[in-house]
C-alpha positions in Angstrom: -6.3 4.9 3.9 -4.7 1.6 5.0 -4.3 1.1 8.7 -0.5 -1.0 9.5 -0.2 -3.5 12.2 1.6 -2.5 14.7 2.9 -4.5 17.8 4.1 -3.2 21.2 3.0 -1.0 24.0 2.9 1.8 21.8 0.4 0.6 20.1 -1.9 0.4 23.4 -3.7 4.1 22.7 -3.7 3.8 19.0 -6.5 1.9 16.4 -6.2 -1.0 15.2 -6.9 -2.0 11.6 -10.6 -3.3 11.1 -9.9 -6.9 10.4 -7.8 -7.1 13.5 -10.6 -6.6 16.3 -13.0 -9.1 14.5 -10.2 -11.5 14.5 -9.4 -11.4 17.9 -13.3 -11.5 19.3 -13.8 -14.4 16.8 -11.1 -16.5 18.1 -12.0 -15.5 22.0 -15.5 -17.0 20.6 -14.5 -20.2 18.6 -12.4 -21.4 21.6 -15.4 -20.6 23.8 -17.6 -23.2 21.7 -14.9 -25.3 21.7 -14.3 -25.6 25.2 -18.6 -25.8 25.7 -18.5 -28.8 23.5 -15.5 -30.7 25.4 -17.0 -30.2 28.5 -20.5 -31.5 27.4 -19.3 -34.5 25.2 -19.6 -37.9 27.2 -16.7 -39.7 24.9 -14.3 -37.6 26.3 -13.3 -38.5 29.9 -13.1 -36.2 33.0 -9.3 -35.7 33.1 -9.1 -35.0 29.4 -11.8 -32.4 29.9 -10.2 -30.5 32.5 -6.7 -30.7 30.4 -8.0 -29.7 27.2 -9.8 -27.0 28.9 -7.1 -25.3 30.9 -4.8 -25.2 27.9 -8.1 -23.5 26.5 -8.5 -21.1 29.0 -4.5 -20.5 28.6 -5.2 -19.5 25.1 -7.8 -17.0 25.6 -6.0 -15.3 28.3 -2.9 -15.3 26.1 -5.4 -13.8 23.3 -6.9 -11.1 25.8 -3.4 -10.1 26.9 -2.4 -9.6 23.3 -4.5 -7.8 21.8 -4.2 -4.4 23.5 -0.6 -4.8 22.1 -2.2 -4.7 18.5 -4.1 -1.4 19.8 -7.2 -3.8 20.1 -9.3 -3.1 23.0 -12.5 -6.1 23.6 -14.4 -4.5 26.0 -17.5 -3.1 25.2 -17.9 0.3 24.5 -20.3 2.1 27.0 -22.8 4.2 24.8 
């Protein structure tokens, strides 16, 4: 049974397809590297740093607040 993207606030209670959540946590996680290797390369200069990495962290908060409109939800699950 295929699972359709859906986007909106309905889609806040519902599942998400598989592929979606991976996506999402994989982005939230490739930006994170990127923005560890910015702020730790010496060729890059301090103000460059701190502007690359604000439009970084703009990203990933623009990711976070997506995805519970694709009925993905990255927090972990309490067991």
């Amino acid at each position: 049974m295929e699972t359709k993207t859906q986007f909106g606030l309905g889609s806040i209670a519902k599942h998400s397809p598989k592929w979606l959540v991976p996506a999402f946590a994989g982005s939230i996680i490739v930006i994170g590297v990127a923005s560890f290797l910015i702020t730790g390369d010496p060729a890059i200069s301090d103000p460059v740093k701190v502007r690359v990495n604000h439009y970084l962290t703009g990203l990933t908060m623009l990711i976070s607040g997506l995805a519970p409109l694709f009925g993905v939800d990255l927090k972990p699950k309490k067991q």
